[in-house]
LOTORDREN-524730 format. One record per residue (C-alpha): residue number from 0; x, y, z. Coordinates in Angstrom, 1 decimal. Each point is the difference from the previous one (the first is absolute). Example, Ala and Ser with C-alpha at 12.3 -4.5 7.8 and 13.67 -1.06 7.14 Angstrom:
<sites>
(site 0 (12.3 -4.5 7.8)),
(site 1 (1.4 3.4 -0.7)),
</sites>
This chain:
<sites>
(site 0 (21.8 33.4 10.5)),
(site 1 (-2.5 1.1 -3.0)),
(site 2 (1.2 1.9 -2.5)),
(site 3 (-1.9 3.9 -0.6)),
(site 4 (-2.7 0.1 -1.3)),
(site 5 (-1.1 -3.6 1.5)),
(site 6 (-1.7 -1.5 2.6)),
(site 7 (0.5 -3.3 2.5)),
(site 8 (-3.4 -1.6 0.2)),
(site 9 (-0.5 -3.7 1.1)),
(site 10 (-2.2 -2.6 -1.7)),
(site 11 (-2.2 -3.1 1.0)),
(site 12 (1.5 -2.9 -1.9)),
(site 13 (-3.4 -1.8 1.1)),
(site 14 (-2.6 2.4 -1.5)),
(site 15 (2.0 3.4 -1.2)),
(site 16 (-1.2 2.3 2.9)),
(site 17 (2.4 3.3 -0.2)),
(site 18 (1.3 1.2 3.5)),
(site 19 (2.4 2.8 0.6)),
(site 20 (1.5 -1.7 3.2)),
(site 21 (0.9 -3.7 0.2)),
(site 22 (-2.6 -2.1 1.9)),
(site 23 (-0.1 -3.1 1.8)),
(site 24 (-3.0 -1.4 -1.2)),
(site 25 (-2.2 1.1 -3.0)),
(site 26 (-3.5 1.7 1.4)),
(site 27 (-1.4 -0.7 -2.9)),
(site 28 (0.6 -3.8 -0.6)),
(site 29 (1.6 -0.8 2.9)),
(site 30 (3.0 -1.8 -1.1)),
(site 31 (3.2 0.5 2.1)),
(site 32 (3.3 1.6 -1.0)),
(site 33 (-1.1 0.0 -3.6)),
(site 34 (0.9 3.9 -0.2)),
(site 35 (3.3 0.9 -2.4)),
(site 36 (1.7 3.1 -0.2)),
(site 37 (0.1 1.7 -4.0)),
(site 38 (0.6 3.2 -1.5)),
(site 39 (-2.3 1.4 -1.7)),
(site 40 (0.4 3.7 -2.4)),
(site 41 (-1.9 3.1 0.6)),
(site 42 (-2.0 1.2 -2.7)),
(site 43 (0.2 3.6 -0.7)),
(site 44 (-3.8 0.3 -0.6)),
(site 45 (-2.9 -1.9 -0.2)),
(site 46 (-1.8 -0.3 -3.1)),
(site 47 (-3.3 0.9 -0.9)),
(site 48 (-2.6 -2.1 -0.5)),
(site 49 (-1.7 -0.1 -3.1)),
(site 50 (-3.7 0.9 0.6)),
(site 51 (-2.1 -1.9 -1.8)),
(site 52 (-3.8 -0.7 -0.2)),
(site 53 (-0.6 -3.8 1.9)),
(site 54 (-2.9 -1.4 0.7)),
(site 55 (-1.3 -3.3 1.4)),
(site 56 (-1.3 -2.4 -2.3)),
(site 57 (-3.5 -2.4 0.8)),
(site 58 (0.7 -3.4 0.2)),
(site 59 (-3.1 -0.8 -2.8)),
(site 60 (2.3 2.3 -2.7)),
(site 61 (3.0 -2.2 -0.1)),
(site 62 (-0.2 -2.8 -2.5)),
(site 63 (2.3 -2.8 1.0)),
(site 64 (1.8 -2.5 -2.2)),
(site 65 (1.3 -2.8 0.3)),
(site 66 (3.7 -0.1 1.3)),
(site 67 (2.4 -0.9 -2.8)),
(site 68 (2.4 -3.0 0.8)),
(site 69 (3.5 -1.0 -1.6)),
(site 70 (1.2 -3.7 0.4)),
(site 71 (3.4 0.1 1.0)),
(site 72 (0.5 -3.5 -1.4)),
(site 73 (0.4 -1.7 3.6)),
(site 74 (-3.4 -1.5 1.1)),
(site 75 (1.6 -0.2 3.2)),
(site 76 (0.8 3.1 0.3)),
(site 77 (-3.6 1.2 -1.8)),
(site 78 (-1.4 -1.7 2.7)),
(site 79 (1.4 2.7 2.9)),
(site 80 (-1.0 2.7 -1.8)),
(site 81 (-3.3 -0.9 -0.3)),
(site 82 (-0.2 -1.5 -3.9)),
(site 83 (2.4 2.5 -1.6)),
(site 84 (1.7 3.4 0.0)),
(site 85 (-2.2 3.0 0.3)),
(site 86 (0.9 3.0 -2.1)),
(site 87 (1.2 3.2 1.9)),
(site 88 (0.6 -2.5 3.0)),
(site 89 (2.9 0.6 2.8)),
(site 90 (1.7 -3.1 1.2)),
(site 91 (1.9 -0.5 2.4)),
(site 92 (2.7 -3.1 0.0)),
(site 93 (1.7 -0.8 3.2)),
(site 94 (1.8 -2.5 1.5)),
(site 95 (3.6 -1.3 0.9)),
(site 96 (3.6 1.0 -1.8)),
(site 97 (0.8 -2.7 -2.4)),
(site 98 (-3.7 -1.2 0.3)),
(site 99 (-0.8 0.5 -3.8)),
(site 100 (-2.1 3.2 0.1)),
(site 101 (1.9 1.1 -3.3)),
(site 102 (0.3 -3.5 -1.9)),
(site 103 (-3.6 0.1 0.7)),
(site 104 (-1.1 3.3 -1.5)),
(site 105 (2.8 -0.4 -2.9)),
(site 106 (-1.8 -3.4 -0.6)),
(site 107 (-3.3 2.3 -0.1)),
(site 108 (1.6 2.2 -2.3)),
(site 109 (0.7 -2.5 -2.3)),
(site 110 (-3.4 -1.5 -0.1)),
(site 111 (-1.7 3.3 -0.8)),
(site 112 (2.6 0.7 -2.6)),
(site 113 (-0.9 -3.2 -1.9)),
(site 114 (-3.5 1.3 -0.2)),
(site 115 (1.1 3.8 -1.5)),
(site 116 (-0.1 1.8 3.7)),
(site 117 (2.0 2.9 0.2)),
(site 118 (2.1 -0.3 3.1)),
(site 119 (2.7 2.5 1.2)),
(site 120 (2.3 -1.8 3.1)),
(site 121 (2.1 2.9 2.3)),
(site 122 (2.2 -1.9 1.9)),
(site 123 (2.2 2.5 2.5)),
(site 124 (1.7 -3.1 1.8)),
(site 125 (1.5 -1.9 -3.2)),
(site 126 (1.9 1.2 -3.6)),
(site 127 (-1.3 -0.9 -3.5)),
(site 128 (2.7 -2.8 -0.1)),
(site 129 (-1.3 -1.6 2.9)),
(site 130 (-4.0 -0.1 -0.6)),
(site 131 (1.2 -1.4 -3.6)),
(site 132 (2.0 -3.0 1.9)),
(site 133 (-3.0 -0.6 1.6)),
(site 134 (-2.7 -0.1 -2.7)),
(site 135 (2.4 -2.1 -2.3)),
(site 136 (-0.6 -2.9 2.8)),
(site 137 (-3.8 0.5 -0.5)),
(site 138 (0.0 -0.3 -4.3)),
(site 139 (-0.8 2.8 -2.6)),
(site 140 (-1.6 2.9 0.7)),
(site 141 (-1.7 2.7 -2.6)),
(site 142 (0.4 3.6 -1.0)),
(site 143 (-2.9 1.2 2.5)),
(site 144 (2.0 -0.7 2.7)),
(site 145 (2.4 3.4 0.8)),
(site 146 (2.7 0.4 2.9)),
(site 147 (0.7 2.8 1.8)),
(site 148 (2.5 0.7 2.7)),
(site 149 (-1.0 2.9 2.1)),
(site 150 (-0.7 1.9 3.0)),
(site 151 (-1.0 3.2 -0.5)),
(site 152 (-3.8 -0.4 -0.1)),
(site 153 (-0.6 3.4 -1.9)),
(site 154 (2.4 -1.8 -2.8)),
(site 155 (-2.0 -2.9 0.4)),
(site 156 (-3.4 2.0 -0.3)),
(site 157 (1.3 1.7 -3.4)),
(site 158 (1.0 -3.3 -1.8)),
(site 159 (-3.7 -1.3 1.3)),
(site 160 (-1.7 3.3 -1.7)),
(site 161 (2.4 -1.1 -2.9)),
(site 162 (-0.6 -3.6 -0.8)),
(site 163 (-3.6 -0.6 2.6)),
(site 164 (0.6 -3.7 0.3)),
(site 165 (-3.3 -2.1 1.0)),
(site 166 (2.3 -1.2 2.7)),
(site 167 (2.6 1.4 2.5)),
(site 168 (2.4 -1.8 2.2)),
(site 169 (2.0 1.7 3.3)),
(site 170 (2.6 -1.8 1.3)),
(site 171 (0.3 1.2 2.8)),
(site 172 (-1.7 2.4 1.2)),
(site 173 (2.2 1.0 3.2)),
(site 174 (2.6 0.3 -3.2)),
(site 175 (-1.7 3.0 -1.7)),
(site 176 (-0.2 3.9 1.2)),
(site 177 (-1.8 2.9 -0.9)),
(site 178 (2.3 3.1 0.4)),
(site 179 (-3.2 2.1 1.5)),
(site 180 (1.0 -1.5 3.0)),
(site 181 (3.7 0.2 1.9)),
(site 182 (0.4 -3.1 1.6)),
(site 183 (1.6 -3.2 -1.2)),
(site 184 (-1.5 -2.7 -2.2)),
(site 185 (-1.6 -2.6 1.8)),
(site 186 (-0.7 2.6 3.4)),
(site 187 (-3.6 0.2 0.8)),
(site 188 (-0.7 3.0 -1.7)),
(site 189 (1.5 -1.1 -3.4)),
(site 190 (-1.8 -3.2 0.0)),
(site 191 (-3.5 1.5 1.1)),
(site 192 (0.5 2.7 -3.0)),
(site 193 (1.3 -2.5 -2.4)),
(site 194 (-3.2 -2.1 0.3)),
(site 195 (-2.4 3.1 -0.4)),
(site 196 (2.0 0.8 -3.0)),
(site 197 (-0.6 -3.5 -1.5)),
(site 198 (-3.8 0.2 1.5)),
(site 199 (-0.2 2.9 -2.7)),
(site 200 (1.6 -2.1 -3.2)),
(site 201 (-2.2 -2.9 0.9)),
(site 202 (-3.3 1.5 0.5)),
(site 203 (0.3 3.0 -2.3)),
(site 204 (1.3 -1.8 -3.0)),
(site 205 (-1.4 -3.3 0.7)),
(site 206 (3.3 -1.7 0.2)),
(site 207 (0.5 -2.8 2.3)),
(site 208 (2.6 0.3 2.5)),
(site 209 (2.3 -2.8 1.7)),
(site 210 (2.0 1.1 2.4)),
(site 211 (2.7 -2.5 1.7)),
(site 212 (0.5 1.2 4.2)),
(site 213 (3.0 -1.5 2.4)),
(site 214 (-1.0 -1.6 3.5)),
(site 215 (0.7 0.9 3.4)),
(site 216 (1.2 -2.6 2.0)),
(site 217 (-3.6 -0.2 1.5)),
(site 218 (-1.1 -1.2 -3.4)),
(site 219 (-1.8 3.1 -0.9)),
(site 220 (0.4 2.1 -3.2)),
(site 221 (2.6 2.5 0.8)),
(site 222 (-1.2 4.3 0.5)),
(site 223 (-3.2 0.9 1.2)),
(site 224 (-3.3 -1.7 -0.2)),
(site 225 (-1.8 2.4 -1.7)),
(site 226 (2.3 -1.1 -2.8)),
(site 227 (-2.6 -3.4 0.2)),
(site 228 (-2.8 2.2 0.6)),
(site 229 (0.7 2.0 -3.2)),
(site 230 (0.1 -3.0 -2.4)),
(site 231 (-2.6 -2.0 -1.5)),
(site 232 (1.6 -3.2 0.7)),
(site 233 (2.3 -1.7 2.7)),
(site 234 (1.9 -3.4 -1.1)),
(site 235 (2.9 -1.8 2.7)),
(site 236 (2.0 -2.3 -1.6)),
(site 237 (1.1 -2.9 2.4)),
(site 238 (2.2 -2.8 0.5)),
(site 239 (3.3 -1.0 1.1)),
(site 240 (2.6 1.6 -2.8)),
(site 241 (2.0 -3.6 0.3)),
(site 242 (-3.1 -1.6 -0.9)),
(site 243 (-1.6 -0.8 -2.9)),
(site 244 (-3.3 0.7 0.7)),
(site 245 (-1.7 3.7 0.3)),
(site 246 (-3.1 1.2 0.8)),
(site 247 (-1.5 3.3 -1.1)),
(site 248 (-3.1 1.0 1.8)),
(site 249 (-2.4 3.1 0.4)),
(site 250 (-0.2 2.2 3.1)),
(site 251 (-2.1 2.5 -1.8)),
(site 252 (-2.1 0.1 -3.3)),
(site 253 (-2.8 2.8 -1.1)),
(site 254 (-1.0 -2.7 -2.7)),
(site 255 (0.3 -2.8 1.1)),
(site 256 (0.5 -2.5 3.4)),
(site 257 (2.6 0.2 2.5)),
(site 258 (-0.2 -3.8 0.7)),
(site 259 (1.6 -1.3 -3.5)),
(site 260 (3.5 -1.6 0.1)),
(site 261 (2.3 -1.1 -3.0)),
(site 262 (2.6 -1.7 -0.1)),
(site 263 (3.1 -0.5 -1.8)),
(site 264 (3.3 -1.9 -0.2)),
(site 265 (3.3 1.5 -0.3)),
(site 266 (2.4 -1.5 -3.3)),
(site 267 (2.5 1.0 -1.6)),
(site 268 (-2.2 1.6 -3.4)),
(site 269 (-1.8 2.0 2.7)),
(site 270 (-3.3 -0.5 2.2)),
(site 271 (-2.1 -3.3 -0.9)),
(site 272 (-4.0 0.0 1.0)),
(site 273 (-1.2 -2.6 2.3)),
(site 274 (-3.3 -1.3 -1.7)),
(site 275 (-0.5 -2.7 2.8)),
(site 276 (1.3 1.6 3.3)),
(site 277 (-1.0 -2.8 2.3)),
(site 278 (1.7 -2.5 -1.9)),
(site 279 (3.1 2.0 0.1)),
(site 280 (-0.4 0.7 3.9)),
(site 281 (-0.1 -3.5 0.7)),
(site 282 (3.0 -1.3 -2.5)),
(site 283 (2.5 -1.9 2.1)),
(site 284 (-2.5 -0.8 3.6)),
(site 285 (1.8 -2.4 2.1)),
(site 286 (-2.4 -3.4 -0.4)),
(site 287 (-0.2 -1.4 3.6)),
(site 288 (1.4 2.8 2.2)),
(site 289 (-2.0 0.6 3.2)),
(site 290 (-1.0 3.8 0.0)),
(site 291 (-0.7 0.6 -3.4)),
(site 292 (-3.8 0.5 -0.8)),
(site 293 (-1.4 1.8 -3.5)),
(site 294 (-2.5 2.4 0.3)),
(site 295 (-1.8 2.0 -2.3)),
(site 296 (-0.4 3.9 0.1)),
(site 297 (-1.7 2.6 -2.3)),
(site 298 (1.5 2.9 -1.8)),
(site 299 (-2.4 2.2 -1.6)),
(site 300 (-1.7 -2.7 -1.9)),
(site 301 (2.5 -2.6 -0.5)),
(site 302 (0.6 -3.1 2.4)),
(site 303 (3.5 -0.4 0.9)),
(site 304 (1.2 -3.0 1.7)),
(site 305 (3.3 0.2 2.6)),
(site 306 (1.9 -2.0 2.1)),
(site 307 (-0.5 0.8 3.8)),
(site 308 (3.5 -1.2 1.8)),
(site 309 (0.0 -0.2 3.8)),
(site 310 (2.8 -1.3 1.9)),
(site 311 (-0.7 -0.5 3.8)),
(site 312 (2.9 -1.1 2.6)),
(site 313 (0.7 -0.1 3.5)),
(site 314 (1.4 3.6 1.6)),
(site 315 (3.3 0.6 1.5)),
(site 316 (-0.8 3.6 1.6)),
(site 317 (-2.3 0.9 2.1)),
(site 318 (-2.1 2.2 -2.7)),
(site 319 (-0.8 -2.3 -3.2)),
(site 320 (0.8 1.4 -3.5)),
(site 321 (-2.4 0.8 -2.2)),
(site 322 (0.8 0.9 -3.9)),
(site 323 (-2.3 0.5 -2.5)),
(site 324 (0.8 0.4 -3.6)),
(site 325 (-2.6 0.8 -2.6)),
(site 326 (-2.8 0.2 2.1)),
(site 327 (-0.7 2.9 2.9)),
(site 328 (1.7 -0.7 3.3)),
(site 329 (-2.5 0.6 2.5)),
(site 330 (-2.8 -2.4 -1.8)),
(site 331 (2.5 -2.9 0.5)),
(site 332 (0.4 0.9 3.7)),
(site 333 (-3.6 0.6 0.1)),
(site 334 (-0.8 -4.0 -1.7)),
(site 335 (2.3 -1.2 2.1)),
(site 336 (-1.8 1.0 2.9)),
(site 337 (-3.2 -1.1 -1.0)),
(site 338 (1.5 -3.5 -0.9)),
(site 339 (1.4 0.2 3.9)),
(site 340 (-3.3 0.6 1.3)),
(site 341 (-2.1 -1.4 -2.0)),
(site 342 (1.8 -3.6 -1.2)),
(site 343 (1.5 -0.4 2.8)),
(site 344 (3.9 -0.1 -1.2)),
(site 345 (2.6 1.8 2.2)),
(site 346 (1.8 2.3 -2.1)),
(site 347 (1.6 2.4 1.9)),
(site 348 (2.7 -2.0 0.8)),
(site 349 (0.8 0.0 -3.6)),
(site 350 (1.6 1.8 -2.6)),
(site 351 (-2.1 0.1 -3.3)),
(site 352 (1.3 1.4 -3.6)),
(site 353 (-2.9 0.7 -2.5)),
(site 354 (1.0 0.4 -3.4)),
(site 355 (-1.9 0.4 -3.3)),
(site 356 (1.8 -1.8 -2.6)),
(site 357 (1.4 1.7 -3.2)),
(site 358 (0.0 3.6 2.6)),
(site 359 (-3.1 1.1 -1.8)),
(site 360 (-2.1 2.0 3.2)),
(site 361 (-3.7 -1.3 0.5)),
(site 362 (-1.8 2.2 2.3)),
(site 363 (-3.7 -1.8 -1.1)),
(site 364 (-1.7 -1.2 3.2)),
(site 365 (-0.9 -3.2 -1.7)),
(site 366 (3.6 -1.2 0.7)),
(site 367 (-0.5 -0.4 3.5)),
(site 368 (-0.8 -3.2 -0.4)),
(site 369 (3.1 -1.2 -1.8)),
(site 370 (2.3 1.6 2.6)),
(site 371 (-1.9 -1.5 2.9)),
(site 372 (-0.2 -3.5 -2.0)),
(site 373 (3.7 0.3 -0.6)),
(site 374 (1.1 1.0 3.7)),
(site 375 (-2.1 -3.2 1.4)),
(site 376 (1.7 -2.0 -2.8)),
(site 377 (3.8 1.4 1.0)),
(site 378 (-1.1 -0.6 3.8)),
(site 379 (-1.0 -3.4 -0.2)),
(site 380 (2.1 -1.7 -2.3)),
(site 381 (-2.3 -0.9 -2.7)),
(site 382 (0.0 0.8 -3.6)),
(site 383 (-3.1 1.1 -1.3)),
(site 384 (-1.2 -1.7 -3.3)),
(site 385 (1.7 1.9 -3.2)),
(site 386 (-3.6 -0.2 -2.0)),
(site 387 (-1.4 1.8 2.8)),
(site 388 (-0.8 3.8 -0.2)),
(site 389 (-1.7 2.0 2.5)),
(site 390 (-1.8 4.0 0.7)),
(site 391 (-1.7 1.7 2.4)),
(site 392 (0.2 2.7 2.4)),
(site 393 (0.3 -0.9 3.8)),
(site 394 (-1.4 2.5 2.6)),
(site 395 (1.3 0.4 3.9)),
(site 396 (-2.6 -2.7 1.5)),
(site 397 (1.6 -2.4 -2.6)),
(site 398 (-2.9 -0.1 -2.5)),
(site 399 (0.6 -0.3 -3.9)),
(site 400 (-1.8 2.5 -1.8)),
(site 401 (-1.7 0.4 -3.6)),
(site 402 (2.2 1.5 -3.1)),
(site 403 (-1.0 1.3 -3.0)),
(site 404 (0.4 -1.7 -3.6)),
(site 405 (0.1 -3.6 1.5)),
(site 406 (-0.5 -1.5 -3.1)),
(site 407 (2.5 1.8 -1.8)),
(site 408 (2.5 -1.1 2.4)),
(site 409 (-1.2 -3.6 -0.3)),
(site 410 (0.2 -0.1 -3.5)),
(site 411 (3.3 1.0 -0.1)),
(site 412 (0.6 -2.4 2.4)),
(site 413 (-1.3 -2.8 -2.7)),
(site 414 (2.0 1.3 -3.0)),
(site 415 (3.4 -0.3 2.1)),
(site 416 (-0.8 -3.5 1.1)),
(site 417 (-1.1 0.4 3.2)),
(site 418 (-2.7 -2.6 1.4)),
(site 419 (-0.9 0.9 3.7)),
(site 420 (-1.2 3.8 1.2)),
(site 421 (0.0 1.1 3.3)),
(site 422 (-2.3 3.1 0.7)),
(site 423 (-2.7 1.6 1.9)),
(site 424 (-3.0 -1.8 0.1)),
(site 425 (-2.4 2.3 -0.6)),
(site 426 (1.6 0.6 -3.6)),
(site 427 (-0.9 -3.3 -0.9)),
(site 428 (-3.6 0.2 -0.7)),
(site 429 (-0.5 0.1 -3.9)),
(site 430 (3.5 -1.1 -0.4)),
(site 431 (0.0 -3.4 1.2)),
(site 432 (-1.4 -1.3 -3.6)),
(site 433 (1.4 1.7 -2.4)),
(site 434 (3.3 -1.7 1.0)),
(site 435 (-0.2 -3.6 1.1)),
(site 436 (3.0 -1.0 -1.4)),
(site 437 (1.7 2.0 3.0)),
(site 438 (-0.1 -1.0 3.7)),
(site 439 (-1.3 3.6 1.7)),
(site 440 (0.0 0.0 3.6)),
(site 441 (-1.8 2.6 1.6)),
(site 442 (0.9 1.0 3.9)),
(site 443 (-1.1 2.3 2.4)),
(site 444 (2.8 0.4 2.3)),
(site 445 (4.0 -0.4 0.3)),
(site 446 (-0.5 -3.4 2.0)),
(site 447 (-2.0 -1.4 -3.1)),
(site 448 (3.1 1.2 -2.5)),
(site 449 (2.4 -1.4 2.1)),
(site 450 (-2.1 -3.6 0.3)),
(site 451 (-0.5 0.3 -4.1)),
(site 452 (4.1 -0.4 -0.2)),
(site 453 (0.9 -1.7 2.9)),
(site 454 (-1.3 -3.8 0.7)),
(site 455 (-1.1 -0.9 3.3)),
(site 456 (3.1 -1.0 1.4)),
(site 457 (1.6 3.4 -0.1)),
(site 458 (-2.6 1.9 1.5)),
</sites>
């Protein structure tokens, strides 16, 4: 039961709608059983708004300038942002426990430092001792680096006011509280007020803001979404934890693209960038293995070459399995259909496992081609040619559609060795010259893939 002078109001954990009675089903997002029960205190009046005199400004009397930029001294992770850090920025880190969202920002941290940045770190999960174990394994850092361990946020305000670093890291934010409101740290109120609070350091003392934010178990950065609505800047970083590899890429970015990837590798000095991505993707491919076809996809503006793995076998229950990891479910069931209809192989007898080697997730359409290629490969038997790449996006009546930036693709495809192409054929005009030490093959349709790997005797 609430204490007096409280109330019992219940939250959206989806988008922070306020309801006095619990609901089944958000009316104003939609989400289901997303409402949780908190307690929030009664003020005793409501203050008065200051009056002042506001008008609208015309477009024509704003001068803009450009946006100022900080490297953080990781091209890789320059490269998400958008070319740098933008002072009086919010962003947003999310991703996995044990990931490496705080290696990466202390890393950060340490690179700005070198370069006489300012930079005040609030930890409210770790001590002093503990961040210091950590940055020894990194190397030396400088004086502009400053550690704090808090959670008050009116504390954390006051030592800001004090020292007004050019940078500010939160970690986390479902850590901190703001004793304006009653509930616990890390409720939905707390987290939605914490952010606005932050939202005020960053934009009205120009100070650039990380803040580190926990998962759900649906993958999503835990709180409300208007905590991702409120910042400038959304990054996920993903990977297996037992890996090596990560990947850090951008769900949303005021100033700069969404489709930009980096990637790093986990050592034991901290996070290592990735300057050739495809090359690392590929490192240990099975040579000979029937299955296994290399295709190319885009990210942002960088060609990244995978391994597609497919492994096709006879059923033993009456409803196939079908697993897909790295790539969306219902496109392999979708391809495999088409290559049922259109190809001619029967494959709903079978149980097929798609798998994107070195569990970095593709969603690109161009690697339809690669998973089709590699489910005809597992099917029949037959290897397909390890200096063989392919790309292309295959549509329902088994057709094998344009992409964009075919030549960047084939020119990575060249610098990694590679000497035959599959892809669409109508990306091959104005192409076809430029490279003649490759073999491209253009097709139209699945049935022309499948002859381009397969010799006559299989078909």
């Amino acid at each position: 039961m609430a204490a007096k002078g409280s109330k019992t109001v219940y939250f959206c954990q989806e988008c922070g709608n306020e309801s006095p009675k619990w609901l089944g089903q958000c009316p104003v997002c939609g989400a289901w059983n997303s409402f949780v029960e908190e307690v929030v205190e009664k003020t005793s009046s409501k203050a008065q708004r200051e009056k002042r005199d506001v008008r609208p400004t015309h477009l024509s009397e704003i001068i803009s300038s450009d946006e100022k930029r900080i490297s953080s001294g990781m091209p890789e992770l320059d490269r998400v942002l958008g070319g740098g850090i933008v002072q009086g920025s919010m962003v947003l880190v999310g991703g996995d426990p044990g990931i490496g969202k705080s290696t990466l920002l202390l890393q950060v941290c340490r690179n700005l430092c070198s370069r006489k940045v300012d930079v005040l770190y609030v930890s409210g999960e770790e001590s002093l001792q503990q961040i210091k174990i950590r940055a020894d394994r990194m190397g030396t850092f400088d004086d502009q680096l400053s550690l704090l361990c808090e959670t008050n946020l009116d504390i954390i305000r006051s030592v800001v006011d004090r020292s007004h670093p050019r940078v500010l890291v939160i970690d986390s934010i479902q850590t901190m509280y703001s004793e304006t409101v009653g509930s616990a740290p890390g409720s939905v109120s707390q987290v939605r007020e914490s952010t606005a609070v932050l939202m005020q350091i960053a934009k009205g003392m120009n100070i650039t803001v990380f803040i580190v934010g926990h998962v759900t178990k649906e993958g999503l950065v835990a709180g409300p979404r208007v905590l991702e609505h409120m910042v400038d800047t959304v990054l996920y970083f993903e990977g297996d934890r037992h890996a090596a590899y990560r990947v850090l890429r951008g769900v949303k970015n005021r100033f700069g693209s969404t489709d930009e990837i980096g990637v790093f590798e986990m050592c034991q000095n901290g996070l290592q960038e990735v300057a050739n991505p495809s090359a690392f993707m590929l490192n240990g491919k099975p040579g000979g293995a029937s299955g296994s076809v290399v295709a190319c996809s885009i990210e942002g503006t960088r060609p990244i070459l995978v391994e597609i793995q497919a492994l096709v076998c006879h059923s033993n229950f009456n409803m196939p399995r079908r697993t897909a990891a790295g790539c969306d479910y219902n496109r392999v069931n979708l391809l495999m259909a088409v290559i049922e209809k259109r190809a001619g192989l029967r494959l709903a007898e079978s149980d097929a496992y798609i798998n994107i080697a070195g569990g970095i997730r593709m969603n690109e359409p161009a690697v339809d081609l690669g998973i089709v290629l590699a489910i005809i490969s597992s099917y029949k038997e037959m290897p397909v040619p390890d200096d063989l790449i392919c790309f292309g996006e295959v549509g329902l009546s088994g057709e094998v559609r344009a992409v964009n930036l075919a030549e960047q693709r084939i020119a990575e495809a060249a610098k990694l060795g590679f000497s035959r192409v599959i892809m669409p054929k109508v990306n091959l005009s104005g192409i076809r010259g430029k490279y003649s030490q490759l073999d491209l093959v253009g097709v139209e349709n699945v049935q022309e893939a499948m002859r381009a790997i397969l010799p006559s005797t299989m078909m």
